[in-house]
C-alpha positions in Angstrom: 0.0 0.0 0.0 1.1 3.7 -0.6 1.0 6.0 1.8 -1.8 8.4 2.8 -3.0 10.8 0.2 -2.7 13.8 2.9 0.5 15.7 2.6 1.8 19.0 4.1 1.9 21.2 1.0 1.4 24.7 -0.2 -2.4 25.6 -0.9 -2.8 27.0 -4.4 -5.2 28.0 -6.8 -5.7 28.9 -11.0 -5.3 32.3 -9.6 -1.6 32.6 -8.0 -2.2 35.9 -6.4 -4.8 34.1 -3.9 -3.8 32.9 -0.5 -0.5 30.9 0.1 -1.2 29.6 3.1 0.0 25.8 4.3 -2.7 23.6 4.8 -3.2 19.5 5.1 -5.0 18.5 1.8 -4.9 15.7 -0.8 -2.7 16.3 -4.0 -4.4 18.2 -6.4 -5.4 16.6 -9.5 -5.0 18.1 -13.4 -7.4 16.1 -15.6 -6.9 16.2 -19.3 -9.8 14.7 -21.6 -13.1 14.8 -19.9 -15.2 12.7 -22.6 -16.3 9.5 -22.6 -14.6 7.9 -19.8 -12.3 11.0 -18.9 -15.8 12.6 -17.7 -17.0 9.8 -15.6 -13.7 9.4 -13.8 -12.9 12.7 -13.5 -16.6 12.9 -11.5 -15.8 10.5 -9.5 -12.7 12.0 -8.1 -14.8 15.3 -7.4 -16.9 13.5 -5.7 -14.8 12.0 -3.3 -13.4 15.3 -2.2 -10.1 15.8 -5.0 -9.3 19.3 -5.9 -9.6 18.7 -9.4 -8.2 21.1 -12.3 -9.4 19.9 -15.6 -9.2 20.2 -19.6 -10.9 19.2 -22.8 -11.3 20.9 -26.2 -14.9 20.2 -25.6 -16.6 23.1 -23.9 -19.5 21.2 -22.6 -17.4 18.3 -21.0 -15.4 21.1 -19.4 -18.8 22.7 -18.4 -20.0 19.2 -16.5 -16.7 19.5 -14.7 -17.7 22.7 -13.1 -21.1 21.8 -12.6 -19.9 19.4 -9.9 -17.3 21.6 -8.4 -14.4 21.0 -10.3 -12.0 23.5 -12.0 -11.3 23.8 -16.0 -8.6 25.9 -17.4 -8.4 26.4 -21.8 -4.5 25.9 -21.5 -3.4 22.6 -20.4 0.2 24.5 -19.3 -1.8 26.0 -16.1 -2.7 22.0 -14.9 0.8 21.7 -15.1 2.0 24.5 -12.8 -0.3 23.7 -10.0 -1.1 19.8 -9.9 0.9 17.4 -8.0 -1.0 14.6 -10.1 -1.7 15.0 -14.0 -3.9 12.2 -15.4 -4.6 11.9 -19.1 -7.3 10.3 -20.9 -6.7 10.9 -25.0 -6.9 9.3 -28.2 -3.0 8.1 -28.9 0.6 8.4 -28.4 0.5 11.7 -30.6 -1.8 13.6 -28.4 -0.2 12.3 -25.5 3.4 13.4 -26.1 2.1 17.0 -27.3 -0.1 17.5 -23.7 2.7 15.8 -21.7 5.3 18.7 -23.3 3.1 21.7 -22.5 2.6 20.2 -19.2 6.1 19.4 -18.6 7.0 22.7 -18.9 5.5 24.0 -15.9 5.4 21.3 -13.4 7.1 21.0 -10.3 10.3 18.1 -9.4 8.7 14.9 -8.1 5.2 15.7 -9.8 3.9 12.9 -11.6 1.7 12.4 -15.0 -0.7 9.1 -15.0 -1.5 8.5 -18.9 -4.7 6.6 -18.7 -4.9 6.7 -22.7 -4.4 3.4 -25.0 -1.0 4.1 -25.6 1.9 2.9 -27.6 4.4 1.2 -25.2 7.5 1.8 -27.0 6.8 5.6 -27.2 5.4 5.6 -23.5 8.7 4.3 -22.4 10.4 7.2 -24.1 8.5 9.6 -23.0 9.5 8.6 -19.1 12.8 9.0 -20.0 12.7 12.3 -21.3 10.2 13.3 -18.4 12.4 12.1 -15.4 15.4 14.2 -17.0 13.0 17.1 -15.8 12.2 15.5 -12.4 8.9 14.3 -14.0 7.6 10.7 -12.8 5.6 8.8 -15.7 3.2 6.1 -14.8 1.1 4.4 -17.3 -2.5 2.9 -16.5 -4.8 2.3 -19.0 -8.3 0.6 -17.6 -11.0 -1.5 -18.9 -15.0 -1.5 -18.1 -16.3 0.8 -20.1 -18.5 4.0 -19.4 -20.4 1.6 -17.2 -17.3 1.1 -14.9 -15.9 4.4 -15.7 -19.4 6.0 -13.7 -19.3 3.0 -11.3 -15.8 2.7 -10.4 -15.1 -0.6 -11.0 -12.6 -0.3 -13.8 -9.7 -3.1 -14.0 -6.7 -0.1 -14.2 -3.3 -1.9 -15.5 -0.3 0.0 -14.2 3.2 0.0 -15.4 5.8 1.6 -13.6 6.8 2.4 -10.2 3.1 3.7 -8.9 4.1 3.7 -4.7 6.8 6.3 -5.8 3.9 8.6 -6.4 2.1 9.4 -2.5 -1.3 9.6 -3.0 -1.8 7.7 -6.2 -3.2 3.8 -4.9 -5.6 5.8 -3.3 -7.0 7.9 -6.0 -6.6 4.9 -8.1 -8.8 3.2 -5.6 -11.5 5.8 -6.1 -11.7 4.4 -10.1 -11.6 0.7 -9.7 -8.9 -2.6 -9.2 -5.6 -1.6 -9.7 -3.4 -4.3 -10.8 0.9 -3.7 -11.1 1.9 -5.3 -14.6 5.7 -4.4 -15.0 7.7 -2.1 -15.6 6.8 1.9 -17.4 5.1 0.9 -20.7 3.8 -2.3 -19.7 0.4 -1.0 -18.7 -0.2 -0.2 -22.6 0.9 -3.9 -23.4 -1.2 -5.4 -21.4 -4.4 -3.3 -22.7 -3.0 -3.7 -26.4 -3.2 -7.5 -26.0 -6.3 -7.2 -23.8 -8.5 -5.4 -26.6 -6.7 -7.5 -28.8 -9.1 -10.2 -27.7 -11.7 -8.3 -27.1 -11.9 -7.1 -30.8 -11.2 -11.0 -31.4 -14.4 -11.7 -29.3 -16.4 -9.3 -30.5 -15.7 -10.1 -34.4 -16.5 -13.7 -33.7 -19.4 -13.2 -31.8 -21.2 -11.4 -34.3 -20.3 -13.8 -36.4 -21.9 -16.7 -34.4 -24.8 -14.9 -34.1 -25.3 -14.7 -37.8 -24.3 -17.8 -38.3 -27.2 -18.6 -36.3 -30.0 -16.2 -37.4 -29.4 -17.9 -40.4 -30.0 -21.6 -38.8 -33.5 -19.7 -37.5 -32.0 -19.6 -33.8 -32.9 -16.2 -31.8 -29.7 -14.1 -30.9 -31.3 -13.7 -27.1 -31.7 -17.8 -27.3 -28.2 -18.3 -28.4 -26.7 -15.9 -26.4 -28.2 -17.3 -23.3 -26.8 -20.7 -24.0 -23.2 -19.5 -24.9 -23.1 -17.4 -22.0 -23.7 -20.5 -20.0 -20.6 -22.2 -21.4 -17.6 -22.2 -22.7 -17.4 -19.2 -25.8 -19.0 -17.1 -23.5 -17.0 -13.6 -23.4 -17.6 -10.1 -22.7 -18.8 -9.3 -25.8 -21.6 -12.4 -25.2 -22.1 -11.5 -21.7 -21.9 -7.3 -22.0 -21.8 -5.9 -25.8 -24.3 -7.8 -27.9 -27.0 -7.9 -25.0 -26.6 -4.0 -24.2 -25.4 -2.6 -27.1 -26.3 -4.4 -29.9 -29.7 -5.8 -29.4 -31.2 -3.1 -28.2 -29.8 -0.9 -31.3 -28.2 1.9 -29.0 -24.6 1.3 -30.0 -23.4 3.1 -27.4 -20.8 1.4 -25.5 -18.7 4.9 -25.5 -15.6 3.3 -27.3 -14.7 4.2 -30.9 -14.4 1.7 -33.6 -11.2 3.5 -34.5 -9.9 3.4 -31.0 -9.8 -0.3 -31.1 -8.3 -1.4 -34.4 -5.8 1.2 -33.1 -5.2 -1.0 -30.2 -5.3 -4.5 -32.5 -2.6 -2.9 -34.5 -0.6 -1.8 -31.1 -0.7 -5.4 -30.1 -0.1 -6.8 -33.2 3.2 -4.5 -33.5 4.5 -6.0 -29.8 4.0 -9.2 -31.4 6.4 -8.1 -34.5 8.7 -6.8 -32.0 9.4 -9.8 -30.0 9.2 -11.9 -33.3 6.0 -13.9 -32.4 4.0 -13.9 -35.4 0.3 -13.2 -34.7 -1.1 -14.3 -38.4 -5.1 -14.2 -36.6 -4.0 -10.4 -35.2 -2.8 -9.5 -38.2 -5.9 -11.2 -40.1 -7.9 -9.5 -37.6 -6.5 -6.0 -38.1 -7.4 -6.3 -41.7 -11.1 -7.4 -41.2 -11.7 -4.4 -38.6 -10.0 -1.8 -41.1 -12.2 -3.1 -43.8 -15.7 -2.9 -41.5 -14.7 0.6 -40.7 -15.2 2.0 -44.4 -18.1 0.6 -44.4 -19.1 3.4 -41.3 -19.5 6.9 -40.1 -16.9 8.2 -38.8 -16.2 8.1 -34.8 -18.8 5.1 -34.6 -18.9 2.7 -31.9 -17.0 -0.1 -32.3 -20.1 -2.3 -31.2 -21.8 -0.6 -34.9 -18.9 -3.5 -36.2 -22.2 -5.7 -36.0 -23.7 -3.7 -38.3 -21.6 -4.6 -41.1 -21.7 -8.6 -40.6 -25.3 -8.4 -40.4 -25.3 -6.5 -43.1 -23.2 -8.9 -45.0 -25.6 -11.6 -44.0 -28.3 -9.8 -45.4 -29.9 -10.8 -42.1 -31.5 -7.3 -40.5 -32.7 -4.5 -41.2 -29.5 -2.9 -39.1 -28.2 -2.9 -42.7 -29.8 0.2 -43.7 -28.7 2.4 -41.3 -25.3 1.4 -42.2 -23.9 5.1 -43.6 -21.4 4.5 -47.1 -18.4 5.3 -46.7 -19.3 8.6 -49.3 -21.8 10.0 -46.6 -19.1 10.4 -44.2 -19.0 14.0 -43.1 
């Protein structure tokens, strides 16, 4: 266990001028990406009495933040020079390098940043490197559950790196669901890489099942309810086709995008310790060739769309946008 999340430290605010004076409190918190599960967890934190400064280019997601007595700022550099704790929550390595720089920038020695993104684990590891020349501690934790867990706080939160060096951290983790150490920096963003890996894998073949037996006049509730009582149940039986799929919301809050991103993460670790993944790399294709086939940013549950589609098997298919209605 780390140790207590109260430390003696200098009370400050967005506005410097304000009063200086020491007090007991928690670390303060920077929060950068408030959307779909950024939003949710960032809540959370509020709630359970964080100072919390957040970020998003999203004015309404900033505006929920402040609703529920949290701080935003426009310019991520003013997270840096007042949060002992900087967690991030965006869409790839790219985004996360840039925000991490500006942040860098101002932040205090022995100040950590906590990317929470679906990262690349090669490029996570060098960005820890070139943050601890600054005094900067990097600790990667990606999570998995969803919105659902997100708003709940039951998401399974994968850390790589050295997480007790950071006071305060287990227990703000602890306010967002299971933390589980993994390795080293960078191996948080392996393990989710390999995790949604499957998860794409599970989904794909799901839908495909289902089809399959649609077409063999078996009810997707009927066949689902028998799978899910044996042995090719998965979460996409148990969680994504019965929520998200049946009921035609599509709304599971991750991007189809976001997850072939990750299949092709995981599929890259495999070329890098020479394992060839010939299904991965199967699977990478199939996704990237559903995804023309929808709007942009849908869900990646919509993937179902496309099978059926295929299948000629519901009338799913003609909501289906072409890939020449994209906006």
């Amino acid at each position: 266990m780390l140790g207590s999340p109260l430390r003696w430290t200098r009370s400050e605010s967005l506005n410097l001028s304000s009063s200086r004076s020491t007090v007991l409190r928690r670390p303060e918190i920077g929060f950068v990406g408030l959307g779909h599960m950024g939003g949710p967890m960032s809540a959370r934190l509020v709630r359970a009495g964080y100072d919390v400064v957040g970020s998003d280019l999203v004015a309404t997601a900033r505006a929920k933040l402040r609703a529920l007595g949290g701080r935003t700022v426009d310019d991520v550099g003013q997270i840096g020079a007042v949060a002992d704790i900087v967690v991030l929550i965006l869409p790839n390595s790219d985004v996360v390098e840039a925000v991490a720089g500006q942040l860098a920038s101002g932040m205090r020695p022995g100040a950590a940043i906590v990317d929470m993104s679906s990262s690349e684990p090669t490029r996570t590891r060098r960005l820890a490197e070139s943050l601890s020349a600054r005094g900067i501690r990097l600790v990667d934790a990606p999570v998995s559950g969803g919105v659902r867990g997100a708003t709940d706080g039951t998401l399974t939160i994968m850390i790589g790196g050295d997480a007790d060096a950071v006071p305060g951290l287990s227990e703000l983790f602890a306010q967002l669901g299971r933390p589980i150490s993994v390795g080293p920096v960078g191996s948080g963003h392996a393990v989710k890489a390999l995790n949604n890996l499957l998860s794409a894998a599970h989904f794909w073949l799901t839908s495909e099942a289902v089809a399959i037996g649609i077409k063999l006049g078996i009810e997707p509730e009927v066949l689902l309810s028998v799978i899910n009582r044996s042995s090719g149940r998965s979460g996409s039986s148990e969680a994504k086709w019965p929520s998200f799929v049946i009921p035609e919301t599509f709304d599971s809050g991750f991007e189809a995008e976001l997850m072939l991103k990750d299949v092709k993460i995981a599929v890259g670790l495999a070329d890098d310790v020479n394992i060839p993944s010939l299904l991965g790399r199967d699977l990478s294709g199939l996704w990237e060739d559903a995804l023309n086939c929808l709007p942009a940013h849908a869900d990646h549950t919509e993937i179902a769309k496309v099978l059926l589609e295929r299948a000629a098997l519901s009338e799913l298919a003609a909501t289906v946008a072409r890939p020449e209605e994209r906006p």
